[in-house]
N, C-alpha and C positions, 0 to 999 in steps of 0.2 A: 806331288807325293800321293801313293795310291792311298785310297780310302781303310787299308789294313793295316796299316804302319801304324806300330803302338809308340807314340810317343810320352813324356814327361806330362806335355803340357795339357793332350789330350786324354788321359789315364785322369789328371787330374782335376779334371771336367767332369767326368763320371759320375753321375751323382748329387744332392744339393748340399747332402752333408760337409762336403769338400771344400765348398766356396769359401768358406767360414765359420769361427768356432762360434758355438754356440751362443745368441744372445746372451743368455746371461752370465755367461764368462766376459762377457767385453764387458758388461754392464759392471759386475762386478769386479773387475781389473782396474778400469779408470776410479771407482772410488775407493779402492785400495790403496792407489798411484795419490792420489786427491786429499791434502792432509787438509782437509775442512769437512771430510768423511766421517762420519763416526761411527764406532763400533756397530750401536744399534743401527744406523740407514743401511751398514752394509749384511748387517744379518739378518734385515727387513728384505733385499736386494735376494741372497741366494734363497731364503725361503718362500719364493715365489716358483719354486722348483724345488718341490717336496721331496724328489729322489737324490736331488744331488745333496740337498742339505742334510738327509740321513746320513750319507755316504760320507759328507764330512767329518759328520758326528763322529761317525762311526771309525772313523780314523784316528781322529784327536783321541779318542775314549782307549784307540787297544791298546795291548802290551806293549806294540813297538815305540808309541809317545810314550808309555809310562806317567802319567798324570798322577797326582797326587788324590785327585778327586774327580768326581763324575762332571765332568762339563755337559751341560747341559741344552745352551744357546750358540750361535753363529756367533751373536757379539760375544761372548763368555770368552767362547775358541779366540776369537781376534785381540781378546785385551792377555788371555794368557800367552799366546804363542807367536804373536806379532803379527804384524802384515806382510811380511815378506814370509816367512813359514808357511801362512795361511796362502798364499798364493799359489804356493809350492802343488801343496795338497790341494788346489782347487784346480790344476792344471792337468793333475793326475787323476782325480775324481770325475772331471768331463770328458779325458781322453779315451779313458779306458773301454764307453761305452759308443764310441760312434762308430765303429764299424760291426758287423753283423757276426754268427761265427761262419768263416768257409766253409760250405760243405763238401769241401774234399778228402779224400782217406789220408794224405799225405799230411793234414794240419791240425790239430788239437787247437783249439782255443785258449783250454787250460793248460797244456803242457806249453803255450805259448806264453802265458803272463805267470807259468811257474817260474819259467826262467827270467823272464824280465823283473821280475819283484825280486829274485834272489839277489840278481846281478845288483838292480838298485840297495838291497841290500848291505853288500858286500860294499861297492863303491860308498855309497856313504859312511858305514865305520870307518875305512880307509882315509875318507876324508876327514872325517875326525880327527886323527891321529896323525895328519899331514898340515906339517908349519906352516905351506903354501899357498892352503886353501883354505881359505872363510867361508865358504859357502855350502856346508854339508847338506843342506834341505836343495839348492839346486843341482846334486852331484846326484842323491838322489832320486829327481825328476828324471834328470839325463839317462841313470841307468834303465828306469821304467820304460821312457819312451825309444830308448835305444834301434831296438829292430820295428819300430812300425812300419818302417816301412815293406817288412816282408809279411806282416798283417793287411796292406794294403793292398799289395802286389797276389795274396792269398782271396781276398775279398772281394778284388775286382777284376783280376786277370785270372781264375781259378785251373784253366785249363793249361795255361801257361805257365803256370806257377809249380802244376804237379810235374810238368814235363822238367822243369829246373831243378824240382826235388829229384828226379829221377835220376837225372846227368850229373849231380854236385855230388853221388857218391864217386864217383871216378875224377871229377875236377874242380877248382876252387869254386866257391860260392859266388864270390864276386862274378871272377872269371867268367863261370856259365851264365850269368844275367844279363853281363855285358857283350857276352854272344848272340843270347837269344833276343836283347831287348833295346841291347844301345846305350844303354843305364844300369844303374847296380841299388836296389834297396834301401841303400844310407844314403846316394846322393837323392834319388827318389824323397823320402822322407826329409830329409833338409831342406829340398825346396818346398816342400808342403810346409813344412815349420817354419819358413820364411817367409811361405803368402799366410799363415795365419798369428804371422808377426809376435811369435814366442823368443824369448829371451835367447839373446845369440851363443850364450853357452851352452843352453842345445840343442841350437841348430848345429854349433860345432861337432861336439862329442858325438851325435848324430852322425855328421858327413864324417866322421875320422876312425870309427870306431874299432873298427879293423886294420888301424893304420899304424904301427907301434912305432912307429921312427916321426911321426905327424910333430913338425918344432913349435909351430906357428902361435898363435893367439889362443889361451886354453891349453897350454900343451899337457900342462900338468895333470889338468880336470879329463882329461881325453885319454891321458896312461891309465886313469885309477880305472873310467870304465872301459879301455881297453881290456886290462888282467881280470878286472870283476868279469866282465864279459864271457872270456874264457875260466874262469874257476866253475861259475855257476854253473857249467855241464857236469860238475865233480862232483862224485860223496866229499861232504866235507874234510878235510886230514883231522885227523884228530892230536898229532903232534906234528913238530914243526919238519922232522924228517917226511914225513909224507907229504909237509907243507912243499917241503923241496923238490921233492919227484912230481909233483905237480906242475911245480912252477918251471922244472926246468925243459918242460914239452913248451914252454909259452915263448917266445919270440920277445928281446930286449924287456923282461919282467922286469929287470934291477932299475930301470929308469922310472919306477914307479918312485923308489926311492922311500921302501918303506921295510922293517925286518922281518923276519917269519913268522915270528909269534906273533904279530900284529896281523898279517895276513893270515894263518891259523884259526885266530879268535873273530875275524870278521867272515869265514868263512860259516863256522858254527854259528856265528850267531844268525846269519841269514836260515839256517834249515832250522832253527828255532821259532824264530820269527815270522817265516814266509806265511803259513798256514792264518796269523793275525792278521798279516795285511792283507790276504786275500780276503778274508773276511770282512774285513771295513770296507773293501770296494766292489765289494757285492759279489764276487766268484766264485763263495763257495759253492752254488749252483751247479757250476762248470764243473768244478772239482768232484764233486759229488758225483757227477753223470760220466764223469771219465775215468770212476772207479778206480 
């Protein structure tokens, strides 16, 4: 194979940040997993990384949790909101920051986790309000990390990346990656999400994302951020008929299996919202600078 050839495996080489998430995510993953863990060892555990532990904070604290009162502590957070919540947010608080911003003209940083936070937004009310899923805090995570992989493919392929911005206005997204690359972005990012051994619902929802007929394991959790996916490019509807005219550009939407006005309100409430979470995870920086 010539020494040119961008592969998977070697893209995914790139770098040390890649090999693995950050020690003090494994560290504090297995004594989350580890019920002889306790609150305090684990809020002893991320406060050994002052940025993340603010980040946390800072999460548990905005409008989007709605807290009744100031939390104060790691263990505070972990005895109010669980260990599985907490992991949620601690998966999204380390992710957000390991890659650098592109400097390409073709890629916003911010307009990059505008959308992602929206979608995870929307997907999570969604899941809310769906009989089939229990798991709103990881419907959530999924929508967040959804496109990393074209944050990756933006960060470390840069000149590659603006050439695929170029061409995906004339033909599918996918399509032109998987011409120019061999690979497409979602699969890309699933398999990074499976060497750094995150929970298989989003590695799913990841590799499916753009798949609206995808039956398999997850199918349910992979429709909500399917349509979240696509809303979050939208001014919000503000009632359910422009809910419709929305939805009805979207590719097998009714298999979300949820009604208008619930899709409507989860729409607004992400452009209500968005601006807090960006906050708690440190972007308004980005935001600010991309005016």
């Amino acid at each position: 194979m010539p020494d040119n050839v961008i592969t998977m495996e070697s893209l995914l080489e790139k770098g040390p940040e890649l090999s693995s998430m950050p020690e003090v995510y494994m560290r504090v993953t297995q004594q989350l997993e580890d019920d002889n863990s306790t609150a305090k060892t684990i809020g002893n555990t991320v406060q050994t990384d002052p940025a993340l532990s603010t980040r946390i904070l800072k999460m548990v604290n905005s409008a989007y949790y709605g807290m009744p009162n100031q939390v104060s502590t790691i263990s505070q957070a972990v005895q109010l909101l669980g260990r599985d919540r907490l992991k949620q947010i601690l998966i999204g608080s380390v992710l957000v920051n390991v890659f650098s911003d592109p400097e390409i003209d073709s890629f916003s940083l911010a307009d990059f986790w505008r959308h992602s936070i929206k979608t995870a937004i929307i997907a999570k009310q969604l899941a809310i309000q769906h009989v089939d899923i229990n798991e709103p805090d990881s419907i959530f995570i999924a929508g967040l990390l959804h496109d990393l992989g074209r944050l990756l493919l933006a960060s470390k392929l840069p000149v590659v990346y603006d050439k695929i911005e170029n061409r995906k206005r004339s033909q599918d997204l996918l399509e032109t990656e998987r011409k120019e690359l061999g690979f497409d972005h979602a699969e890309l990012a699933a398999t990074l999400m499976t060497q750094w051994g995150l929970p298989d619902i989003l590695v799913t929802c990841t590799r499916h994302h753009h798949d609206s007929e995808y039956a398999g394991t997850y199918a349910t959790a992979n429709r909500v951020i399917y349509v979240a996916n696509k809303l979050s490019r939208n001014i919000p509807p503000m009632d359910e008929g422009e809910a419709q005219e929305q939805l009805s550009a979207i590719n097998n939407w009714q298999l979300v299996g949820l009604p208008l006005d619930q899709i409507c309100f989860a729409c607004q409430l992400a452009d209500e919202q968005m601006f807090d979470v960006m906050e708690s995870l440190g972007m308004i920086d980005m935001e600010l600078e991309s005016g």
